[in-house]
PDB file of N, CA, C and O in Angstrom:
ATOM      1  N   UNK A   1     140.059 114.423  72.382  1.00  0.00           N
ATOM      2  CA  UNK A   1     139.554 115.119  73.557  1.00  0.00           C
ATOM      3  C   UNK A   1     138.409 116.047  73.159  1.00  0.00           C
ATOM      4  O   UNK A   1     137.410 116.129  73.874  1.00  0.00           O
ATOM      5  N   UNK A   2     138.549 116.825  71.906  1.00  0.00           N
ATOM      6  CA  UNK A   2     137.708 117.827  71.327  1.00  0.00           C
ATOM      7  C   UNK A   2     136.230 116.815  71.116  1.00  0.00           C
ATOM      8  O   UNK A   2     135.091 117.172  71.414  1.00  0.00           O
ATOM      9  N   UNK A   3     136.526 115.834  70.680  1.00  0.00           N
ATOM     10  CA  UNK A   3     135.430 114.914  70.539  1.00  0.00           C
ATOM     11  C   UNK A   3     134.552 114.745  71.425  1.00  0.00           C
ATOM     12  O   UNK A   3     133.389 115.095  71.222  1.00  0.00           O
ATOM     13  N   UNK A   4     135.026 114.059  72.806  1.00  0.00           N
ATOM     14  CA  UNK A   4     134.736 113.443  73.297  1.00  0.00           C
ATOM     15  C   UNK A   4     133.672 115.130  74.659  1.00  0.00           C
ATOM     16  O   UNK A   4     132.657 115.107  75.356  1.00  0.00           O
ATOM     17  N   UNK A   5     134.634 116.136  74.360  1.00  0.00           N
ATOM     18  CA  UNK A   5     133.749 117.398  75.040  1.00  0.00           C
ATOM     19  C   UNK A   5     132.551 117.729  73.936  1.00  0.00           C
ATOM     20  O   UNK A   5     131.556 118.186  74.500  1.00  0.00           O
ATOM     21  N   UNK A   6     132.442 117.632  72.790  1.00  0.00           N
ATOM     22  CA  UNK A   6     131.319 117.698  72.287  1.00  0.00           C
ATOM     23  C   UNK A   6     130.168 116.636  72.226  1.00  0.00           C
ATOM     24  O   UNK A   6     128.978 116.863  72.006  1.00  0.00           O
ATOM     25  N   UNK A   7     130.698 115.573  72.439  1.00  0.00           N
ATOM     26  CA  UNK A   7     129.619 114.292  72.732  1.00  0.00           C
ATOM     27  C   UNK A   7     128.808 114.601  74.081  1.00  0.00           C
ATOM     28  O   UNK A   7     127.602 114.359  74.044  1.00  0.00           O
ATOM     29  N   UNK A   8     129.354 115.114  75.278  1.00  0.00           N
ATOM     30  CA  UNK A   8     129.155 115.835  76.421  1.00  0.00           C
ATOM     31  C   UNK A   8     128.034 116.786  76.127  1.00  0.00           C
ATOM     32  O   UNK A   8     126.933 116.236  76.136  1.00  0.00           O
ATOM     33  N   UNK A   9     128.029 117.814  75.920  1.00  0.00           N
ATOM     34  CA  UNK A   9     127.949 118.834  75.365  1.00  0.00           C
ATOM     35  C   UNK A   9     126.391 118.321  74.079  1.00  0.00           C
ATOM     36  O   UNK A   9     125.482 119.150  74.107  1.00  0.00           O
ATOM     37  N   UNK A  10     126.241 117.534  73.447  1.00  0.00           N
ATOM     38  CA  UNK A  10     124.700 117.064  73.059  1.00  0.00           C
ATOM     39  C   UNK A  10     124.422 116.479  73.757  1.00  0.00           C
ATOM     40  O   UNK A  10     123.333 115.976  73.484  1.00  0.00           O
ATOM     41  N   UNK A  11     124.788 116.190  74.621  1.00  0.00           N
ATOM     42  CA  UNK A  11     123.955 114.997  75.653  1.00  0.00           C
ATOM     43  C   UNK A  11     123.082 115.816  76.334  1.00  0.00           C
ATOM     44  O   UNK A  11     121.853 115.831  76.387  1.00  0.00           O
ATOM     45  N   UNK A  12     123.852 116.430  76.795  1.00  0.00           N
ATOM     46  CA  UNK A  12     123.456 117.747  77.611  1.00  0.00           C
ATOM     47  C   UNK A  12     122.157 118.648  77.066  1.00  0.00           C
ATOM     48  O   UNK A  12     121.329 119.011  77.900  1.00  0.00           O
ATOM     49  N   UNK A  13     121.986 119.005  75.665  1.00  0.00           N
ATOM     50  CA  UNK A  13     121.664 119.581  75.303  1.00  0.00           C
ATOM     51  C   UNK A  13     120.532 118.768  74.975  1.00  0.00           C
ATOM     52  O   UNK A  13     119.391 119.209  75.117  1.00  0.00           O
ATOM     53  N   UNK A  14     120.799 117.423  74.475  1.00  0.00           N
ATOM     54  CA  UNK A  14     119.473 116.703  74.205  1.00  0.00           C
ATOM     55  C   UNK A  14     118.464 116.652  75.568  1.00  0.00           C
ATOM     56  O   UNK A  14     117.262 116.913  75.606  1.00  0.00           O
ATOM     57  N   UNK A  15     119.206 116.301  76.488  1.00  0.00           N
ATOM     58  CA  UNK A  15     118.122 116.020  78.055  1.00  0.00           C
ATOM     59  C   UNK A  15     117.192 117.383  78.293  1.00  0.00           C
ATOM     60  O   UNK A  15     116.051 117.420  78.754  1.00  0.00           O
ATOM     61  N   UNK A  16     118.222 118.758  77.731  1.00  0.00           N
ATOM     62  CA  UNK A  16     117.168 119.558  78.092  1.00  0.00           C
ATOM     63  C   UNK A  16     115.664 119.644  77.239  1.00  0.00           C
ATOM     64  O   UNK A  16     114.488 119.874  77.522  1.00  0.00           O
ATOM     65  N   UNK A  17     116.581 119.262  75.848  1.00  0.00           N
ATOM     66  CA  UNK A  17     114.918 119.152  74.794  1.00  0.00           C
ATOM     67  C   UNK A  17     114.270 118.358  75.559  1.00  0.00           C
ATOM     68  O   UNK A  17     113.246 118.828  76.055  1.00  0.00           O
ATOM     69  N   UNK A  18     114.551 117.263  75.823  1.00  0.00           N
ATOM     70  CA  UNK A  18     113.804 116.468  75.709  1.00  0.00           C
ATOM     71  C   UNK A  18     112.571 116.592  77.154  1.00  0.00           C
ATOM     72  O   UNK A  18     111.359 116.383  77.130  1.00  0.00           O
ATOM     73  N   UNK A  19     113.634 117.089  78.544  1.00  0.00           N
ATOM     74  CA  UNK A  19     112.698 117.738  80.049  1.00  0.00           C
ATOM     75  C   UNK A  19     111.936 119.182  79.221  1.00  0.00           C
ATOM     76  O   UNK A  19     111.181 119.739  80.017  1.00  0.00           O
ATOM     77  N   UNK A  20     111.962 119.753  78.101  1.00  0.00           N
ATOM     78  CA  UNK A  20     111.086 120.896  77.739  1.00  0.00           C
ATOM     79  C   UNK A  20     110.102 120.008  77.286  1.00  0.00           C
ATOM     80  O   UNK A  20     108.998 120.066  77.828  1.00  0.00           O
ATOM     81  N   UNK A  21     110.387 118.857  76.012  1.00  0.00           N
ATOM     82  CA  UNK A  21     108.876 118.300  75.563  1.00  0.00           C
ATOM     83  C   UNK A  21     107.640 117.461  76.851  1.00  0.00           C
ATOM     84  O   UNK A  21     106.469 117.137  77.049  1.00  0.00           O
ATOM     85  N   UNK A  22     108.755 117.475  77.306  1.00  0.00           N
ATOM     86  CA  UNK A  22     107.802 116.289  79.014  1.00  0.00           C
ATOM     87  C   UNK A  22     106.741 117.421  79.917  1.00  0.00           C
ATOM     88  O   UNK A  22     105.851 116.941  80.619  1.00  0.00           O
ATOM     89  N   UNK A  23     106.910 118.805  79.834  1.00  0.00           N
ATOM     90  CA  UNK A  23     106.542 119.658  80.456  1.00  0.00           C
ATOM     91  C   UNK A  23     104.700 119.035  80.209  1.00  0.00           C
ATOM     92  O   UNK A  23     104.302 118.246  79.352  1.00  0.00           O
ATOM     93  N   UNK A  24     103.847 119.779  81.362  1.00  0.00           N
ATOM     94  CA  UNK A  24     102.257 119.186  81.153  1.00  0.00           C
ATOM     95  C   UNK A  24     102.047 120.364  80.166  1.00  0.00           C
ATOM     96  O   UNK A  24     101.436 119.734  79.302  1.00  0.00           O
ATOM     97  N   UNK A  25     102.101 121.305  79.807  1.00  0.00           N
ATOM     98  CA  UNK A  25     101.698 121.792  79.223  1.00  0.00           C
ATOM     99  C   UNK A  25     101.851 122.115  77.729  1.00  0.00           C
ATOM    100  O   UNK A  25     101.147 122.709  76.912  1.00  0.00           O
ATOM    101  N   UNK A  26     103.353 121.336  77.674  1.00  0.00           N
ATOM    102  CA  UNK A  26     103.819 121.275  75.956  1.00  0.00           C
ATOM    103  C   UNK A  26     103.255 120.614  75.132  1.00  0.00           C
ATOM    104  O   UNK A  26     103.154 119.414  75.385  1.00  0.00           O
ATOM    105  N   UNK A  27     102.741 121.071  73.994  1.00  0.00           N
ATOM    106  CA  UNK A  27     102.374 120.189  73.432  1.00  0.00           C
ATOM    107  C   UNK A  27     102.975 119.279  72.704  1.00  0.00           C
ATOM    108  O   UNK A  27     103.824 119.807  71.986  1.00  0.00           O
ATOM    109  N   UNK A  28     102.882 117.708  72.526  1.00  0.00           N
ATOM    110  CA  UNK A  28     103.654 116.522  72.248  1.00  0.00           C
ATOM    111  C   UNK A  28     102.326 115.331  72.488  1.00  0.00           C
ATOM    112  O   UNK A  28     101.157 115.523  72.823  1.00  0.00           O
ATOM    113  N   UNK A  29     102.906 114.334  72.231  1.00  0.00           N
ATOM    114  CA  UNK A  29     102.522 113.098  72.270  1.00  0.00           C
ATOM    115  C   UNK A  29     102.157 112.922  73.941  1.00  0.00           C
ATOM    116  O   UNK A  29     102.811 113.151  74.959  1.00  0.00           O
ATOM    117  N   UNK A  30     100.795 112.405  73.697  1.00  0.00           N
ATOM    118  CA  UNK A  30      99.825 112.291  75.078  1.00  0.00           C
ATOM    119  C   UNK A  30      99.935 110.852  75.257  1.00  0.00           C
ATOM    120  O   UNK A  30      99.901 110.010  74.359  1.00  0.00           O
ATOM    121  N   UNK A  31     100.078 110.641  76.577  1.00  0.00           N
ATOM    122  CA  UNK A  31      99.772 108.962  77.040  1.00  0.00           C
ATOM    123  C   UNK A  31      98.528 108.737  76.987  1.00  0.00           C
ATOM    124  O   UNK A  31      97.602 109.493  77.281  1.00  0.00           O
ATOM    125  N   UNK A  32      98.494 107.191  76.430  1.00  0.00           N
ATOM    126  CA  UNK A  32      96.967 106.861  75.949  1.00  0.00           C
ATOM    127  C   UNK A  32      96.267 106.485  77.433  1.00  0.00           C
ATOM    128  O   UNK A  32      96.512 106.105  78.578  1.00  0.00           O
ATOM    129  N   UNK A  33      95.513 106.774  76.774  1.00  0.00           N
ATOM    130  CA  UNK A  33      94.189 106.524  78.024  1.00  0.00           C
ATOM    131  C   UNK A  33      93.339 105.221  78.201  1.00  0.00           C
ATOM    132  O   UNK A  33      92.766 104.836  77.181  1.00  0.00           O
ATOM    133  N   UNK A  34      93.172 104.494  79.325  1.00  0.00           N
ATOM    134  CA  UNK A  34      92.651 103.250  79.309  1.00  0.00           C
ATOM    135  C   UNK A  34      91.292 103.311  78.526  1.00  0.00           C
ATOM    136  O   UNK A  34      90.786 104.419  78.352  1.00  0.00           O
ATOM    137  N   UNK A  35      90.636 102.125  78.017  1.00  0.00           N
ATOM    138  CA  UNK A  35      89.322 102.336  77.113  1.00  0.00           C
ATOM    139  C   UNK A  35      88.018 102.497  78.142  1.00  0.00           C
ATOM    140  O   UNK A  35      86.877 102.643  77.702  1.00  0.00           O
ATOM    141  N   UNK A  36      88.358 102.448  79.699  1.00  0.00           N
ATOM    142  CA  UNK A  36      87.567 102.302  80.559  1.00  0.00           C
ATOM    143  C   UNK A  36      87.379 103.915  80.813  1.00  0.00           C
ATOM    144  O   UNK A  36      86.231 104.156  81.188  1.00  0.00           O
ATOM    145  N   UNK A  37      88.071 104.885  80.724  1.00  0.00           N
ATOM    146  CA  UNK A  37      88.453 105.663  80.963  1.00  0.00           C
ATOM    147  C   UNK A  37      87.346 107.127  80.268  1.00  0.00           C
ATOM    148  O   UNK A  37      87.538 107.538  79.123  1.00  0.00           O
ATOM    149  N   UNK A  38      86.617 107.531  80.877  1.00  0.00           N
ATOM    150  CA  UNK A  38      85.904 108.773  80.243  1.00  0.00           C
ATOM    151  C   UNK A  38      86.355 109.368  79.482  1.00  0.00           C
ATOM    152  O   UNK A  38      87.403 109.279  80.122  1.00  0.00           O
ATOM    153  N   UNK A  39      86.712 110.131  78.402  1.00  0.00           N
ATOM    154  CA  UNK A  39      86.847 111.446  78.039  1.00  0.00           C
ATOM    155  C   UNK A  39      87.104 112.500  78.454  1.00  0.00           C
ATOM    156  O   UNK A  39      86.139 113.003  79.030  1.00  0.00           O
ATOM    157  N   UNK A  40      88.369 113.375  78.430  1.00  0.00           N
ATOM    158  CA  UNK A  40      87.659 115.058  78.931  1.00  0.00           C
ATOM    159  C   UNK A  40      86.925 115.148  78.692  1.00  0.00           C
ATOM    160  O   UNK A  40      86.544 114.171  78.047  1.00  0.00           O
ATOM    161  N   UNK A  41      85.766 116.376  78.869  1.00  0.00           N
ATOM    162  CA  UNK A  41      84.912 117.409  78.276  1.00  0.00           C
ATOM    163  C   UNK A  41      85.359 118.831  78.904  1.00  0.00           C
ATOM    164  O   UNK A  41      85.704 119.135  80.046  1.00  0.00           O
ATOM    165  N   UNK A  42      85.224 119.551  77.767  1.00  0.00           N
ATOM    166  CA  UNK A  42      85.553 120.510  78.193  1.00  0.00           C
ATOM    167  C   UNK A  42      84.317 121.180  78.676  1.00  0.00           C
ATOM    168  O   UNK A  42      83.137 121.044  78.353  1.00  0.00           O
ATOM    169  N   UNK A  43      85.092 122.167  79.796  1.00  0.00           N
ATOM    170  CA  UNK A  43      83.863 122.786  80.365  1.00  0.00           C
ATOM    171  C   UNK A  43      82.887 122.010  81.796  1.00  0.00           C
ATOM    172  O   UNK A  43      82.011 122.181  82.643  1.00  0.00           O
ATOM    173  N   UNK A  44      83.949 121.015  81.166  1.00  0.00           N
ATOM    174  CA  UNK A  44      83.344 119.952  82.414  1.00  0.00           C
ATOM    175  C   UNK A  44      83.163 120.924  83.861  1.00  0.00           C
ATOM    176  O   UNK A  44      83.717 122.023  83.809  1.00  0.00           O
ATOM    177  N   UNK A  45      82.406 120.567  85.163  1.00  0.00           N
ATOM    178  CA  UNK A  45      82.804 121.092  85.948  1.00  0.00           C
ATOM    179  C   UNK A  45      83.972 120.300  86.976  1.00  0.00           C
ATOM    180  O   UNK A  45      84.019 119.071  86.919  1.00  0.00           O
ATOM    181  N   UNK A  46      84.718 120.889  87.720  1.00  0.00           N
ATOM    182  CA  UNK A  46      85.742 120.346  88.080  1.00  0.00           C
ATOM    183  C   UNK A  46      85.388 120.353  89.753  1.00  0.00           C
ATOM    184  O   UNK A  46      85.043 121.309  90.447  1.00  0.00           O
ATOM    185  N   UNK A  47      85.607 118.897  90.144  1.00  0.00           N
ATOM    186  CA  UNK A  47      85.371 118.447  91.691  1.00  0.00           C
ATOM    187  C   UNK A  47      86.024 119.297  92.543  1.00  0.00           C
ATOM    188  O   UNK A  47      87.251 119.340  92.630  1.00  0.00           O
ATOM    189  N   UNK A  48      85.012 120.203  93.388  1.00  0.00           N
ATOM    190  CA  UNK A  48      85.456 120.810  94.233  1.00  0.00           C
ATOM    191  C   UNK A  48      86.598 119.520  95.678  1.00  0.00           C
ATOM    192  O   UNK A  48      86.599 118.300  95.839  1.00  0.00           O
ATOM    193  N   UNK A  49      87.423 120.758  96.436  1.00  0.00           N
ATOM    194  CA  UNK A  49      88.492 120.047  97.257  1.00  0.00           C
ATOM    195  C   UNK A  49      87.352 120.189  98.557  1.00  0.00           C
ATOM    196  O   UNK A  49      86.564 121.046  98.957  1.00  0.00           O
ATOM    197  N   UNK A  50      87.732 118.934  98.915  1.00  0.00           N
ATOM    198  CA  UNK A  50      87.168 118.986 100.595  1.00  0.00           C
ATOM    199  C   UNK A  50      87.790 118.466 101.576  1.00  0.00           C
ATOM    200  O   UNK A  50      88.514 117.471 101.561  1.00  0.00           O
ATOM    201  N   UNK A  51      87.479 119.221 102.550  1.00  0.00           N
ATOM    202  CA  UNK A  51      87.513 119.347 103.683  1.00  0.00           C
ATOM    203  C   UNK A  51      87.813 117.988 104.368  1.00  0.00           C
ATOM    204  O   UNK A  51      86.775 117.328 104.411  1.00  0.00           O
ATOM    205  N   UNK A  52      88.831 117.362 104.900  1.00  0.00           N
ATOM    206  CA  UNK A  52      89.142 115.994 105.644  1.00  0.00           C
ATOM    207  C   UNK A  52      89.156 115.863 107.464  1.00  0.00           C
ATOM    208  O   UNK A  52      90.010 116.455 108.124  1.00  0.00           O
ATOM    209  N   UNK A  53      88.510 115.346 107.845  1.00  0.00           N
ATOM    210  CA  UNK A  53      88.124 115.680 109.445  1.00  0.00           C
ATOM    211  C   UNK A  53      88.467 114.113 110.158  1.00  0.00           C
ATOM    212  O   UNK A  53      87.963 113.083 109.712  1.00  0.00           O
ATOM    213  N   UNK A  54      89.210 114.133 111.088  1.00  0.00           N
ATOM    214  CA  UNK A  54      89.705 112.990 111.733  1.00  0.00           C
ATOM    215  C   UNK A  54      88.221 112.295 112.822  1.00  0.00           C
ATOM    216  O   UNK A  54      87.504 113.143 113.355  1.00  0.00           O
ATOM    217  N   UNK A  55      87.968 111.127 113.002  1.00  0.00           N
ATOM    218  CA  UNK A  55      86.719 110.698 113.909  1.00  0.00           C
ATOM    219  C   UNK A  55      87.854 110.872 115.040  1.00  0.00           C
ATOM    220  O   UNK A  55      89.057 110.630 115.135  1.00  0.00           O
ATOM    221  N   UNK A  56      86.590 111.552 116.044  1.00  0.00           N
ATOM    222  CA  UNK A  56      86.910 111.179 117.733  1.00  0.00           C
ATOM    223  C   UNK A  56      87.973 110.250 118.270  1.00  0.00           C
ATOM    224  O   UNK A  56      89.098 110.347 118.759  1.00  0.00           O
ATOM    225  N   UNK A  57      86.825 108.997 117.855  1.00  0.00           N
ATOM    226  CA  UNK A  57      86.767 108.078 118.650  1.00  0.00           C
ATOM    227  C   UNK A  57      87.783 106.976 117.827  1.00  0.00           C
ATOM    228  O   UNK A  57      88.235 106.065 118.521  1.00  0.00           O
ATOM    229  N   UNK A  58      88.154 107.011 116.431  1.00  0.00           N
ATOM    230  CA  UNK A  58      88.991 106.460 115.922  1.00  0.00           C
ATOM    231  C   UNK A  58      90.314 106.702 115.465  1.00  0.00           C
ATOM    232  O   UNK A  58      91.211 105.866 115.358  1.00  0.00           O
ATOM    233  N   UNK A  59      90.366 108.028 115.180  1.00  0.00           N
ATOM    234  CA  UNK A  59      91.224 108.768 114.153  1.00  0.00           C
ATOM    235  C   UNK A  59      90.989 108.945 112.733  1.00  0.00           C
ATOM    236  O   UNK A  59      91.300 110.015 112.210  1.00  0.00           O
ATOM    237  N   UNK A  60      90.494 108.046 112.084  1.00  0.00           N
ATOM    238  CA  UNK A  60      90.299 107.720 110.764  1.00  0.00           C
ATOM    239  C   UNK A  60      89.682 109.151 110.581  1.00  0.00           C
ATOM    240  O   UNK A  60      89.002 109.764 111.404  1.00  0.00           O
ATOM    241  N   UNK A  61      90.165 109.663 108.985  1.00  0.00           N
ATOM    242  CA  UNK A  61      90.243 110.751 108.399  1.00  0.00           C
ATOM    243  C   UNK A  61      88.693 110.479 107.154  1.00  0.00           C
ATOM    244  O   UNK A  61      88.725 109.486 106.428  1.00  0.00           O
ATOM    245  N   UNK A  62      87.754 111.238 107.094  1.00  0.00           N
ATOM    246  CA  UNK A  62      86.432 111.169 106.404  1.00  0.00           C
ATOM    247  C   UNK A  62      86.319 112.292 106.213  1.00  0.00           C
ATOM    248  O   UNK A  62      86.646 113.198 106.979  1.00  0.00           O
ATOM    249  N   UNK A  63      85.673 112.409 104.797  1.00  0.00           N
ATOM    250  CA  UNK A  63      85.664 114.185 104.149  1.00  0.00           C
ATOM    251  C   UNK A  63      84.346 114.699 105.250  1.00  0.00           C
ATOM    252  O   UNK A  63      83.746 113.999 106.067  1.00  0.00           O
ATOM    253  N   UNK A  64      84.190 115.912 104.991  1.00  0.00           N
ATOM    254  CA  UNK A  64      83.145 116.637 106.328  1.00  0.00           C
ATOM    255  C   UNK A  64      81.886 116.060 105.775  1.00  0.00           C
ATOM    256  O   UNK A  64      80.928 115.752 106.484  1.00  0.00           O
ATOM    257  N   UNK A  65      81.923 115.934 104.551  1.00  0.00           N
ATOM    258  CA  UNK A  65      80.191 115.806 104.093  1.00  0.00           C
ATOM    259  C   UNK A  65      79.773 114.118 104.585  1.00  0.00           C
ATOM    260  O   UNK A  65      78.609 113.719 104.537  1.00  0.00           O
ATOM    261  N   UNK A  66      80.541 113.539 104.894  1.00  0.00           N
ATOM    262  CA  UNK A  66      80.106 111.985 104.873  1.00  0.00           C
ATOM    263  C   UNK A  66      80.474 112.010 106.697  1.00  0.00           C
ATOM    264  O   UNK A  66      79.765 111.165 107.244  1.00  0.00           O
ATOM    265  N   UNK A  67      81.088 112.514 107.382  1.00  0.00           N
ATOM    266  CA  UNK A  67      80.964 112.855 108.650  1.00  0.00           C
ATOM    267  C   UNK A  67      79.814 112.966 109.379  1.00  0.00           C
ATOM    268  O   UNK A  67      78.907 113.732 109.052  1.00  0.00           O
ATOM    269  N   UNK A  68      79.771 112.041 110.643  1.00  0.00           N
ATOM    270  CA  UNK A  68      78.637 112.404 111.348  1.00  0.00           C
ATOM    271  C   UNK A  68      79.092 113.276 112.840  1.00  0.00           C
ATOM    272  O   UNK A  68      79.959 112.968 113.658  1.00  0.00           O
ATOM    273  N   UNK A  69      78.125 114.500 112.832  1.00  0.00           N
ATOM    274  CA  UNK A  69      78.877 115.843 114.191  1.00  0.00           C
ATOM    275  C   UNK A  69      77.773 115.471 115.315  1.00  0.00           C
ATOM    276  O   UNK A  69      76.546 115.364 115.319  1.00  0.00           O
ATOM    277  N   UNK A  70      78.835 115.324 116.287  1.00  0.00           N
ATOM    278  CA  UNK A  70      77.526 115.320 117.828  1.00  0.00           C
ATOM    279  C   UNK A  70      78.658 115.547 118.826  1.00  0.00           C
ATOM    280  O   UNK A  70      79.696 114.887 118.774  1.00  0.00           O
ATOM    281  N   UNK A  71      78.435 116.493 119.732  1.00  0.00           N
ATOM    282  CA  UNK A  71      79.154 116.973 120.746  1.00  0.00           C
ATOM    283  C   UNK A  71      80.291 117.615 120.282  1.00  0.00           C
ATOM    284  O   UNK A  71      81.368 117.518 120.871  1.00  0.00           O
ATOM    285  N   UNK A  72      80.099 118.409 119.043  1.00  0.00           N
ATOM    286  CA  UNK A  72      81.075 119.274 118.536  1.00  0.00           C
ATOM    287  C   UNK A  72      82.275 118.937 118.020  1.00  0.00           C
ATOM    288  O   UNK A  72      83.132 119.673 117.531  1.00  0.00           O
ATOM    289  N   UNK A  73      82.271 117.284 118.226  1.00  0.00           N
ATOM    290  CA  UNK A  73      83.520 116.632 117.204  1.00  0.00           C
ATOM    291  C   UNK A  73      82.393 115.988 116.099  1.00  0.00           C
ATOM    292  O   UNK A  73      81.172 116.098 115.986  1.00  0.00           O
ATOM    293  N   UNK A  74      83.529 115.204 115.289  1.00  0.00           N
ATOM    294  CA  UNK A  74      83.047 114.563 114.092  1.00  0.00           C
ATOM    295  C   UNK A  74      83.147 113.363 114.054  1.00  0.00           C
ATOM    296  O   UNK A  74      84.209 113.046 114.590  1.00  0.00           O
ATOM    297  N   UNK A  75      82.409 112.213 113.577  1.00  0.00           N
ATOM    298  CA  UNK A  75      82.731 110.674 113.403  1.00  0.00           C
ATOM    299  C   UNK A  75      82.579 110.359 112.606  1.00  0.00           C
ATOM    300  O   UNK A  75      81.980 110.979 111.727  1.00  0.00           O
ATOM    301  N   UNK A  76      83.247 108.741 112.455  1.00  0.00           N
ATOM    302  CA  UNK A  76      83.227 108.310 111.126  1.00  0.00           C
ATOM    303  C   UNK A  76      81.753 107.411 110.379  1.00  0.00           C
ATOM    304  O   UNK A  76      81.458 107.013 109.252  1.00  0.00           O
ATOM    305  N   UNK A  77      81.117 107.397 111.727  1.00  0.00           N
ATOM    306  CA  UNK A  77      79.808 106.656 111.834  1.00  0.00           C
ATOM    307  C   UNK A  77      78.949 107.207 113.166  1.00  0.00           C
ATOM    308  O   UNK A  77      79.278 107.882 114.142  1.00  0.00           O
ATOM    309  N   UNK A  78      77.765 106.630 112.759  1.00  0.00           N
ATOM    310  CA  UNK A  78      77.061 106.383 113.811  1.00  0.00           C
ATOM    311  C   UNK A  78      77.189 105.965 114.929  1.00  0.00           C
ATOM    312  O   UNK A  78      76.703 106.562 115.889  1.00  0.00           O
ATOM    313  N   UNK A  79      77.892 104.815 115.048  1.00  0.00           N
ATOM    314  CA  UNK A  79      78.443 104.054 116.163  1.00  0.00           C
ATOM    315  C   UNK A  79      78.822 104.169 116.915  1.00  0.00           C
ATOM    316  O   UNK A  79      78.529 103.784 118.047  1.00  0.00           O
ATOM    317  N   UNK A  80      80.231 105.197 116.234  1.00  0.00           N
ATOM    318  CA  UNK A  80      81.339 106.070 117.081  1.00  0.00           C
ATOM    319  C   UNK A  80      80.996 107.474 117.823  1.00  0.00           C
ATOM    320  O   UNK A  80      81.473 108.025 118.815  1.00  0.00           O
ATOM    321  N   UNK A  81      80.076 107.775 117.013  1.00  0.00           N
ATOM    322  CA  UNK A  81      79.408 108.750 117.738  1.00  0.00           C
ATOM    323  C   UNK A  81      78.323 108.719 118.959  1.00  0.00           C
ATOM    324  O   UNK A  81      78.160 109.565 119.838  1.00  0.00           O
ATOM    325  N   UNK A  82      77.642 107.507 118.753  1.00  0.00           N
ATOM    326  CA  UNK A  82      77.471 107.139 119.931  1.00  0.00           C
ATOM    327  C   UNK A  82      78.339 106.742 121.222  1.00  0.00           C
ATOM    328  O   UNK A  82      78.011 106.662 122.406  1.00  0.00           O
ATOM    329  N   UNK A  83      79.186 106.589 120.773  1.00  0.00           N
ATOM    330  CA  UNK A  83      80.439 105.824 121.899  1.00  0.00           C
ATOM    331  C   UNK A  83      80.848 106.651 122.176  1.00  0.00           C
ATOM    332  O   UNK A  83      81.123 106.666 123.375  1.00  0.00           O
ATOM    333  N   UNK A  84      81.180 107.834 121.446  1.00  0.00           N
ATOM    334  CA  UNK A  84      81.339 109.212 121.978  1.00  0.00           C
ATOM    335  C   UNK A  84      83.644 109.356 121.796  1.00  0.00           C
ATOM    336  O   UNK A  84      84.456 108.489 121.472  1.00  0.00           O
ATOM    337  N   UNK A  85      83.822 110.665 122.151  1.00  0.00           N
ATOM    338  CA  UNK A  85      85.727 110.648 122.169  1.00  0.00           C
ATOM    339  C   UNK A  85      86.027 109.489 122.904  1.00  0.00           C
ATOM    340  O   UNK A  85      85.355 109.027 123.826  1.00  0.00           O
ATOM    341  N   UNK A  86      87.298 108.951 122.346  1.00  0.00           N
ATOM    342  CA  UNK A  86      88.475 107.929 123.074  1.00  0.00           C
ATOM    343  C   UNK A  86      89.097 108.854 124.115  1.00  0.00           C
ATOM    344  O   UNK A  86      89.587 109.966 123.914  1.00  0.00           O
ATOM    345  N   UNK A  87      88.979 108.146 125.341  1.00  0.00           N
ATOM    346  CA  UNK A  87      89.868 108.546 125.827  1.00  0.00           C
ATOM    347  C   UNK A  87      91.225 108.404 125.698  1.00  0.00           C
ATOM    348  O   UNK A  87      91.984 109.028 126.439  1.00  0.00           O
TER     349      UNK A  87
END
């Protein structure tokens, strides 16, 4: 019985090592990276978050910068913006 609570008892103890080495910030063994795959650089600058805006006339979700605005909504094109809100 004494056995079989200490077999318990590393198991236990191993899963936690092992969820501490998995942490992003621990250092350990890194998953390799495809060869297609850039490099960090450090210092890099890092892609600002933007802004996601639904079209009028479709719904479809397009970041603001690739959005076209006419009549105070947003579209996903030209097209739609001509065609103007769905009713």
């Amino acid at each position: 019985m004494r056995n079989i609570l200490l077999f318990i008892l590393f198991l236990i103890g191993l899963y936690y090592v092992r969820r501490a080495l998995r942490r992003p910030g621990a250092p350990g063994p890194q998953a390799p990276r495809q060869d297609d795959e850039p490099a960090p650089q450090r210092g890099a600058p890092v892609a600002e978050i933007e802004q996601m805006v639904a079209c009028a006339h479709c719904g479809l979700h397009v970041p603001e910068s690739e959005s076209v605005r006419g009549g105070g909504s947003f579209y996903c094109s030209e097209e739609h913006r001509r065609l103007g809100p769905r009713s």
